[in-house]
TIROVEX-989109 format. One record per residue: residue number from 1; residue in one letter; x, y, z of N, C-alpha, C in turn. Coordinates in steps of 0.05 Angstrom, whole numbers, always signed. Example, Ala and Ser with C-alpha at 12.3 -4.5 7.8 and 13.67 -1.06 7.14 Angstrom:
BEGIN
REC  num  residuo  n_east  n_north    n_up  ca_east  ca_north   ca_up  c_east  c_north    c_up
REC    1        A    +264     -114    +156     +246       -90    +156    +264      -66    +156
REC    2        S    +257      -45    +142     +273       -21    +143    +258       +1    +157
//
This chain:
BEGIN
REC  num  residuo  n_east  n_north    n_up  ca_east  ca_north   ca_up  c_east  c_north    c_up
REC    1        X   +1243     +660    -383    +1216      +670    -379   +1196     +655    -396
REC    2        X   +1200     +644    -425    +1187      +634    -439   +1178     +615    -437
REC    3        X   +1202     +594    -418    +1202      +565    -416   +1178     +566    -382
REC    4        X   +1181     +589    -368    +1160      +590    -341   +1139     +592    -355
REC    5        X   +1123     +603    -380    +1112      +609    -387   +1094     +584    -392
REC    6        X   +1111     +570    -403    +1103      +549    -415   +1091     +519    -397
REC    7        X   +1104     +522    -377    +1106      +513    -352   +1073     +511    -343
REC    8        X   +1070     +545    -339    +1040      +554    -324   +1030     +544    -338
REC    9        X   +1022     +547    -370    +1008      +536    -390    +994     +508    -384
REC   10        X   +1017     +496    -388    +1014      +460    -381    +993     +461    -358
REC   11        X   +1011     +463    -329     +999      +468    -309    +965     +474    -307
REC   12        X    +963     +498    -321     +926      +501    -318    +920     +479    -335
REC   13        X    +930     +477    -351     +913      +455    -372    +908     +428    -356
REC   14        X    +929     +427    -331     +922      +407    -321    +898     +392    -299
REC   15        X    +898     +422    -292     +884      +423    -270    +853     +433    -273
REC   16        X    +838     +413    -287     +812      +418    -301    +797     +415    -267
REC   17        X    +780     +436    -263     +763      +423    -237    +736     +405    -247
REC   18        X    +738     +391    -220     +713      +386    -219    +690     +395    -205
REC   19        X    +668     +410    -203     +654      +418    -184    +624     +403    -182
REC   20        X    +618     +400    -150     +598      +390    -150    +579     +403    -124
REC   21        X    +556     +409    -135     +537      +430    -121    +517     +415     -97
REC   22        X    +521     +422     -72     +506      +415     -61    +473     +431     -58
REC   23        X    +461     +405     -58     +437      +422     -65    +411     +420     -45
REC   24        X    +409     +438     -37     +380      +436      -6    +366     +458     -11
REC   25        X    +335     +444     -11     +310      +466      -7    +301     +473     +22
REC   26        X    +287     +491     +18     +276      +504     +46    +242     +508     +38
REC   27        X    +217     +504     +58     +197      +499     +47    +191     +528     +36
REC   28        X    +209     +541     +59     +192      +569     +69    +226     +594     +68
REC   29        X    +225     +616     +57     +245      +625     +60    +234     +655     +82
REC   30        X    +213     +658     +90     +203      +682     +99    +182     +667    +118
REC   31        X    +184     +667    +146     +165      +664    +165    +159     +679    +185
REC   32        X    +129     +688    +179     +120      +708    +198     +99     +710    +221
REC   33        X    +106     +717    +241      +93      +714    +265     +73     +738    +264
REC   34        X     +62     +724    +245      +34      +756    +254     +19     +755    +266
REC   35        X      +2     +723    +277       -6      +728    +293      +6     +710    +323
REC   36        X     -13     +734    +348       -1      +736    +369      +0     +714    +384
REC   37        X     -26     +704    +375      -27      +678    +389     -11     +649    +388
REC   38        X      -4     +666    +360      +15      +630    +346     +38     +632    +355
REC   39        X     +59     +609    +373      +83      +615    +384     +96     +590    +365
REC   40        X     +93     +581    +346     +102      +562    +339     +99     +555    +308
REC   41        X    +127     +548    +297     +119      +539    +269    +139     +519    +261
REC   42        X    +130     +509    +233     +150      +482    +228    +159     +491    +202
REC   43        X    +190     +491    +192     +192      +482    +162    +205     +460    +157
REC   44        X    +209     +460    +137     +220      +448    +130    +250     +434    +106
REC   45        X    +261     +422    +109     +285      +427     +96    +291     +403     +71
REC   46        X    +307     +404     +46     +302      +379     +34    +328     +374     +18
REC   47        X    +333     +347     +18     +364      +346      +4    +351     +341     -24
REC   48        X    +356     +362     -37     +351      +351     -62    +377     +340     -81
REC   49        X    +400     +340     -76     +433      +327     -85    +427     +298     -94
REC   50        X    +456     +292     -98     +453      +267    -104    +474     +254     -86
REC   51        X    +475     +267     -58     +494      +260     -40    +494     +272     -22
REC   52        X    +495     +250      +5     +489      +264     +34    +487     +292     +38
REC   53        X    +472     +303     +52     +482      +329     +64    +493     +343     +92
REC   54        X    +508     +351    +102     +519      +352    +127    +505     +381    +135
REC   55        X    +477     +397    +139     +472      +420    +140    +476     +428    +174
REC   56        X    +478     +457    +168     +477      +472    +196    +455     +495    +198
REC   57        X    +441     +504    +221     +422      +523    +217    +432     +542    +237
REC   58        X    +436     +571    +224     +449      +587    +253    +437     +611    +258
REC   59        X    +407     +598    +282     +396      +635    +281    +413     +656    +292
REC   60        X    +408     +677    +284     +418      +705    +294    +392     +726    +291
REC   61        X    +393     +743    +312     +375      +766    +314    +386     +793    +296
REC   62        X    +367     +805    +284     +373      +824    +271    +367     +851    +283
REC   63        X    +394     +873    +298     +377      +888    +316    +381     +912    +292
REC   64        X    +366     +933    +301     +359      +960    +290    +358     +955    +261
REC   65        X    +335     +937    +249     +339      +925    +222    +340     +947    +201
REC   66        X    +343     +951    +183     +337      +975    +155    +358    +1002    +155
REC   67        X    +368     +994    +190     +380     +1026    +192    +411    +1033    +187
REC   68        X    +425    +1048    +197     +455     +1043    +180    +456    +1032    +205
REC   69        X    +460    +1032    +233     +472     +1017    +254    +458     +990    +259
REC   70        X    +455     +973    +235     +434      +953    +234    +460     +943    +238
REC   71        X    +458     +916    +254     +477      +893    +254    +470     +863    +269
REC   72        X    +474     +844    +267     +473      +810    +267    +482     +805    +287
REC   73        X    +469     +797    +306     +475      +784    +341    +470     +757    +341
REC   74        X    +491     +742    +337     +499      +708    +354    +489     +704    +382
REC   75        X    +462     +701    +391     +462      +697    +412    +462     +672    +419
REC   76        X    +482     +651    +438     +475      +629    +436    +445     +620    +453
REC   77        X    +444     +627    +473     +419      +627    +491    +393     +634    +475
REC   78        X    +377     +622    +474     +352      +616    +458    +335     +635    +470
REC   79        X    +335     +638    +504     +321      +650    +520    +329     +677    +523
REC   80        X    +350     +685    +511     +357      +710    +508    +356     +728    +483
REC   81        X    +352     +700    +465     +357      +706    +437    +324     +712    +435
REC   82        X    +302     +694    +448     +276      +697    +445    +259     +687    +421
REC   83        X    +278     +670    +413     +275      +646    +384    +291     +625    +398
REC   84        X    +274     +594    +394     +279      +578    +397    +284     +553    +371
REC   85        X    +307     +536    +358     +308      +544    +334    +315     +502    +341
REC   86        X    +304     +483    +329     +317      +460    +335    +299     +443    +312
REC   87        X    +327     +414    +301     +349      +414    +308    +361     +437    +290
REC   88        X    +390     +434    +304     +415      +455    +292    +426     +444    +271
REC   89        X    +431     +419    +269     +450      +406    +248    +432     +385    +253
REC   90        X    +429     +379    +214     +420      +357    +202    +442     +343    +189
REC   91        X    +427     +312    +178     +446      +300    +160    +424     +287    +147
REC   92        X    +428     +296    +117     +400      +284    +101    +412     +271     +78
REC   93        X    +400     +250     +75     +405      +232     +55    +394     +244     +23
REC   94        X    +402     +228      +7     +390      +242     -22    +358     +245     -19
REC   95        X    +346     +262     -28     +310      +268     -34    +300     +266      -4
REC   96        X    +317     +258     +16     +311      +258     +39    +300     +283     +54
REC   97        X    +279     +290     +67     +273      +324     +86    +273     +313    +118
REC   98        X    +273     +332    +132     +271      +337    +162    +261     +367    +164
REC   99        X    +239     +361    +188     +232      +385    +195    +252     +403    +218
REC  100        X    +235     +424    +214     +247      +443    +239    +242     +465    +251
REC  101        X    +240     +450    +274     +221      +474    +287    +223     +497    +301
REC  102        X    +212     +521    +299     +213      +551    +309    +200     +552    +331
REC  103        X    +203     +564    +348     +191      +565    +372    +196     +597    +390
REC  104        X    +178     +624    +394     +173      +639    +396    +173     +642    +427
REC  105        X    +202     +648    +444     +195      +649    +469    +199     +682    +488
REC  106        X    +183     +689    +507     +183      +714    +514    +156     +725    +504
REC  107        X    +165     +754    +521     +131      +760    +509    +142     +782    +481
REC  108        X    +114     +789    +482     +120      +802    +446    +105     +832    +448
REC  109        X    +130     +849    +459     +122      +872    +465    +132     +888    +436
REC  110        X    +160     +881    +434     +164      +882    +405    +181     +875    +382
REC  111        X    +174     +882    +364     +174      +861    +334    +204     +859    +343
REC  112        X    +213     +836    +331     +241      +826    +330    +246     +815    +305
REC  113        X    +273     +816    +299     +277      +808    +270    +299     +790    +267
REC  114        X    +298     +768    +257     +324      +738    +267    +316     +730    +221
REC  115        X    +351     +719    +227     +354      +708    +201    +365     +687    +205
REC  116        X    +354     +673    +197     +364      +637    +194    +387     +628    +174
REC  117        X    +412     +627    +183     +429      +621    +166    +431     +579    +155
REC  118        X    +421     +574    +134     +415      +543    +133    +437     +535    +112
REC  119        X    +453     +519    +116     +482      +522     +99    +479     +495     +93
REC  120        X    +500     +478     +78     +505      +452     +78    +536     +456     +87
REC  121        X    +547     +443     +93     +589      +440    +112    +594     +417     +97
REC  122        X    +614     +418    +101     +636      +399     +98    +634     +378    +108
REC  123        X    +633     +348    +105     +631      +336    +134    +652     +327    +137
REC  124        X    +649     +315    +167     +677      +306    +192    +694     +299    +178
REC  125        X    +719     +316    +187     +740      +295    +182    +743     +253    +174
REC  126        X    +751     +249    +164     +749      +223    +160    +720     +214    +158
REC  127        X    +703     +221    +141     +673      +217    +137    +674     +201    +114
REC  128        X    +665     +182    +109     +656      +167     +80    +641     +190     +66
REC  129        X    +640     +200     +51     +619      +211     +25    +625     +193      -6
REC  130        X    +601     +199     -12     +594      +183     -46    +615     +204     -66
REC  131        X    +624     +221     -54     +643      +237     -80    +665     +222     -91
REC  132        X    +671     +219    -111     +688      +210    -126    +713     +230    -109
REC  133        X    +737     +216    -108     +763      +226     -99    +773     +242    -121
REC  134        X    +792     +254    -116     +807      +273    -146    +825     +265    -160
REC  135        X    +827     +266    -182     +843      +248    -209    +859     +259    -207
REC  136        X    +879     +249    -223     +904      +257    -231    +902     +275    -244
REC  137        X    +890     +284    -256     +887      +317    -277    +864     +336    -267
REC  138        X    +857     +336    -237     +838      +353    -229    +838     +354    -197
REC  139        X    +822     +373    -192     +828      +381    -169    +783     +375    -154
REC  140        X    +779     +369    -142     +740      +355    -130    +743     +383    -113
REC  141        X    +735     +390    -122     +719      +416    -102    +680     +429    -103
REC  142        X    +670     +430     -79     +644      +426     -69    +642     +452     -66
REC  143        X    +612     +461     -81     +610      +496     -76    +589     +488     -60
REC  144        X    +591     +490     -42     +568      +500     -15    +550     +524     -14
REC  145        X    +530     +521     -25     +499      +539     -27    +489     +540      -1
REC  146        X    +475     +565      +3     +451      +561     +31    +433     +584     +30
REC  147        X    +412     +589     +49     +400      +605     +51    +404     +625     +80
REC  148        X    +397     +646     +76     +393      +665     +97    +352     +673     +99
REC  149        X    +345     +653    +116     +321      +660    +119    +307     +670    +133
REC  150        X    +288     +697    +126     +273      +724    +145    +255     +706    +171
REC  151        X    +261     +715    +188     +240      +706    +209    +223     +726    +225
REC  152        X    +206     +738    +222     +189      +760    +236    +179     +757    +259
REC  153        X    +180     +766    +280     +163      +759    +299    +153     +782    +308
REC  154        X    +124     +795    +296     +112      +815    +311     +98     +822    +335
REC  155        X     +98     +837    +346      +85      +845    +367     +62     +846    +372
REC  156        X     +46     +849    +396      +12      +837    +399      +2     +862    +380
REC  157        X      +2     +886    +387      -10      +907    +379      +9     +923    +350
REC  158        X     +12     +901    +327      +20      +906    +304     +14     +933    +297
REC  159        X     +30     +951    +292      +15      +975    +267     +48     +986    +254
REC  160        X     +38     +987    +229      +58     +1003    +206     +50    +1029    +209
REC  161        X     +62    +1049    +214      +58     +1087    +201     +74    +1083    +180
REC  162        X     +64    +1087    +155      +83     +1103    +132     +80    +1124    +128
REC  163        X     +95    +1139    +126      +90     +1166    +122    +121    +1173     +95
REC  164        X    +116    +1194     +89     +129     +1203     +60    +131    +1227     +59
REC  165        X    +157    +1232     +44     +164     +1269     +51    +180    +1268     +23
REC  166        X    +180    +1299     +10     +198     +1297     -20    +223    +1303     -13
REC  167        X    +247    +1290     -31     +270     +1318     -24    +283    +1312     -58
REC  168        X    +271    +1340     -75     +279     +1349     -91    +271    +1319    -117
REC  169        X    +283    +1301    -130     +270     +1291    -152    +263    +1255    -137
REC  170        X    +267    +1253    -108     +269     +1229     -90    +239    +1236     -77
REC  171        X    +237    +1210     -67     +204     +1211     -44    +226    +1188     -25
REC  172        X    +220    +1195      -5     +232     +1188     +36    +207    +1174     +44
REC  173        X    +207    +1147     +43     +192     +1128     +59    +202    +1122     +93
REC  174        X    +178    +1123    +110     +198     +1122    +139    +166    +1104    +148
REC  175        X    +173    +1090    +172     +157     +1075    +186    +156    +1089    +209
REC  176        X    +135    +1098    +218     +135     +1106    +250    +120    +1090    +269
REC  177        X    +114    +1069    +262      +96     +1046    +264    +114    +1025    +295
REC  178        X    +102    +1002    +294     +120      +983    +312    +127     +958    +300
REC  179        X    +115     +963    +264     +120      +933    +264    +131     +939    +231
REC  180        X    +142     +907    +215     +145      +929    +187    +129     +919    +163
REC  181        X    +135     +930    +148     +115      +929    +115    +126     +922     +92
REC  182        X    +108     +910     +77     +128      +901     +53    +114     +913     +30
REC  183        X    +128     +931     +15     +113      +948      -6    +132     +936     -32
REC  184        X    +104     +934     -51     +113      +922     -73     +91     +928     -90
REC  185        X     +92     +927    -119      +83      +928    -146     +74     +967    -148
REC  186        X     +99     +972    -140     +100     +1007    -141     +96    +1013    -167
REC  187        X     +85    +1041    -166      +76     +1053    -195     +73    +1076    -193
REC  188        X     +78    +1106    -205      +84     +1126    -210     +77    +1130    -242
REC  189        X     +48    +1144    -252      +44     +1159    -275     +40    +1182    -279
REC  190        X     +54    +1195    -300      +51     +1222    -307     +19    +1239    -294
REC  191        X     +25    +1265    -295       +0     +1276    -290     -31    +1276    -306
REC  192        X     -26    +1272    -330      -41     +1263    -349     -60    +1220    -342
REC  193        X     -41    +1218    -331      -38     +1178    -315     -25    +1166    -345
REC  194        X     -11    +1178    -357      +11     +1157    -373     +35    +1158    -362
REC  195        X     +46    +1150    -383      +72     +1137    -384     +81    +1130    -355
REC  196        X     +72    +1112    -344      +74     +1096    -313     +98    +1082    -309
REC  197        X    +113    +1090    -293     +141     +1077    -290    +135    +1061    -264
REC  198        X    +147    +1044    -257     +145     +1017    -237    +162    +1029    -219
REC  199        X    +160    +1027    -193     +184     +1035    -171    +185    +1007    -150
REC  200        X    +217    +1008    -142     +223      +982    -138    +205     +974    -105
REC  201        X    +207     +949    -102     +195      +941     -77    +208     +942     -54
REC  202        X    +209     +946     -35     +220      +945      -8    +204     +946     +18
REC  203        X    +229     +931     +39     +209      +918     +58    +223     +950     +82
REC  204        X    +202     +953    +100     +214      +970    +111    +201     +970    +142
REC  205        X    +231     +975    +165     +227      +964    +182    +211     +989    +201
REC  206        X    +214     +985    +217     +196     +1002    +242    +218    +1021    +250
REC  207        X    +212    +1048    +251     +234     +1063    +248    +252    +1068    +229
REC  208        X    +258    +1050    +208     +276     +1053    +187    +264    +1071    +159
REC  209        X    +280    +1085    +153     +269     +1098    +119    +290    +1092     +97
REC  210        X    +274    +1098     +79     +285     +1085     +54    +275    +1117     +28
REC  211        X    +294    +1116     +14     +287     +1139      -4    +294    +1127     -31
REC  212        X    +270    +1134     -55     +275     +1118     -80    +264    +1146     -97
REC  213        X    +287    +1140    -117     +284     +1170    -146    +249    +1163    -160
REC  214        X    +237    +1184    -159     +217     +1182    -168    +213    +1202    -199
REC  215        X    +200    +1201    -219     +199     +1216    -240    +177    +1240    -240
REC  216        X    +160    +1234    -227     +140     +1259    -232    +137    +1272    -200
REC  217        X    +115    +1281    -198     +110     +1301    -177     +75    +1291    -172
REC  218        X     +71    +1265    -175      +44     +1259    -175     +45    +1239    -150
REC  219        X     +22    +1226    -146      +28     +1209    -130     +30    +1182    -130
REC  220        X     +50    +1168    -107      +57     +1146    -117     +39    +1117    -107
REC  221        X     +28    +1090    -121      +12     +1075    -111     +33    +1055     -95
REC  222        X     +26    +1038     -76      +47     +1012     -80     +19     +992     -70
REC  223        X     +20     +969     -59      +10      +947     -53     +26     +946     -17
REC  224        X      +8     +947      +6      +23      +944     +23     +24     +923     +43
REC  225        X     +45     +914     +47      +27      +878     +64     +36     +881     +93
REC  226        X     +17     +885    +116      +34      +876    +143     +24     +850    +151
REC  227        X     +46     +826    +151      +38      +802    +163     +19     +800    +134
REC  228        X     -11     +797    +139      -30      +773    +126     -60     +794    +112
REC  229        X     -53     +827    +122      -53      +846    +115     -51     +857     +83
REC  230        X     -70     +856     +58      -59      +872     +37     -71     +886     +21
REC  231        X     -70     +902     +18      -78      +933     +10     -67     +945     -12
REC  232        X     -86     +959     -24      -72      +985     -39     -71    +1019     -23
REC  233        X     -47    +1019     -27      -47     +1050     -18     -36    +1072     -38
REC  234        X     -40    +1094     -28      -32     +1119     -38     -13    +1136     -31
REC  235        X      +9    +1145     -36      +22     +1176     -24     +27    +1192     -44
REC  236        X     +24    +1211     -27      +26     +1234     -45     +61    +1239     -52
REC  237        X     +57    +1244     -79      +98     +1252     -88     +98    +1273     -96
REC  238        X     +87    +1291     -77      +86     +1326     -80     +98    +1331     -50
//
């Protein structure tokens, strides 16, 4: 047992890794179709590594977003999917970018919600890359980073309802609206207006609610943004 022991020992000692991070920006990680007229947008993507990148981009629609039966649809058909998403796969050289363009097809009766999965892969079998091969005392392994990026597409006749209800030391945020909202720089102070505690931000979809522990029985502010939209608002946490 001592001498296996000793064995494993060696063994990890041997096998120092090496890791090397692929690295790609995105211009934009949130793009929103607020307005109705615009069917079209560009971002953009950037190798910032110090070696090729083999990326892939994989929209998916997000149906019943915020809710528990929320779930991620692969549609391959663009025209079905109602996002038009091109190209799919890049190959970018170091500091190198390529754009890419979104394209909004169908009409826009209502808001739809797609996430852009933007990855870097592996490339082809038998591919030249600049990576050093793996030594005799290590093992070359590539951690592959990416983004999952929001894509909004709202509807002609945009509107958020928030509305707010207590249950016991919680306040119940719900949208009855058609489109959704992004509430952030929340705040909650005593009845006196001290001791002000921060409440977290959240985006919330059309139909979806969200419930967050609140401390007092006063009411709560947030900042509310639809699309290009931003405001201060009020509810009551009574």
């Amino acid at each position: 047992m001592d001498g296996y022991r000793k064995f494993l020992l060696v063994l990890m000692g041997l096998l120092v890794v090496h890791t090397a991070v692929a690295g790609i920006g995105l211009s934009e990680v949130i793009v929103d179709f607020s307005d109705p007229r615009k069917q079209r947008h560009d971002i953009w993507i950037v190798n910032d590594g110090k070696e090729r990148a083999y990326i892939t981009i994989e929209p998916a629609e997000i149906v019943n977003p915020g809710r528990p039966d929320e779930k991620r649809v692969n549609q391959p058909d663009p025209e079905k999917r109602g996002l038009l998403v091109s190209p799919t796969r890049l190959i970018l050289e170091p500091q190198q970018r390529r754009m890419v363009r979104l394209v909004v097809l169908g009409n826009r009766q209502q808001e739809r919600i797609y996430r852009l999965r933007v990855q870097p892969v592996a490339p082809p079998p038998g591919t030249e890359t600049d990576q050093p091969p793996p030594t005799r005392s290590g093992i070359a392994i590539k951690i592959l980073t990416g983004y999952d990026a929001l894509v909004i597409v709202r509807p002609r006749e945009a509107r958020a309802g928030i509305e707010t209800r207590r249950e016991g030391d919680k306040l119940v945020f719900r949208n009855t609206g058609n489109t959704n909202a992004l509430l952030f720089n929340g705040k909650q102070c005593d009845a006196s207006g001290k001791n002000c505690k921060d409440l977290p931000a959240m985006r919330l979809y059309a139909g979806a609610s969200k419930t967050i522990p609140v401390p007092y029985r006063t009411p709560v502010r947030y900042e509310v943004m639809e699309g290009t939209d931003r405001r201060q608002r009020e509810f009551p946490g009574s």
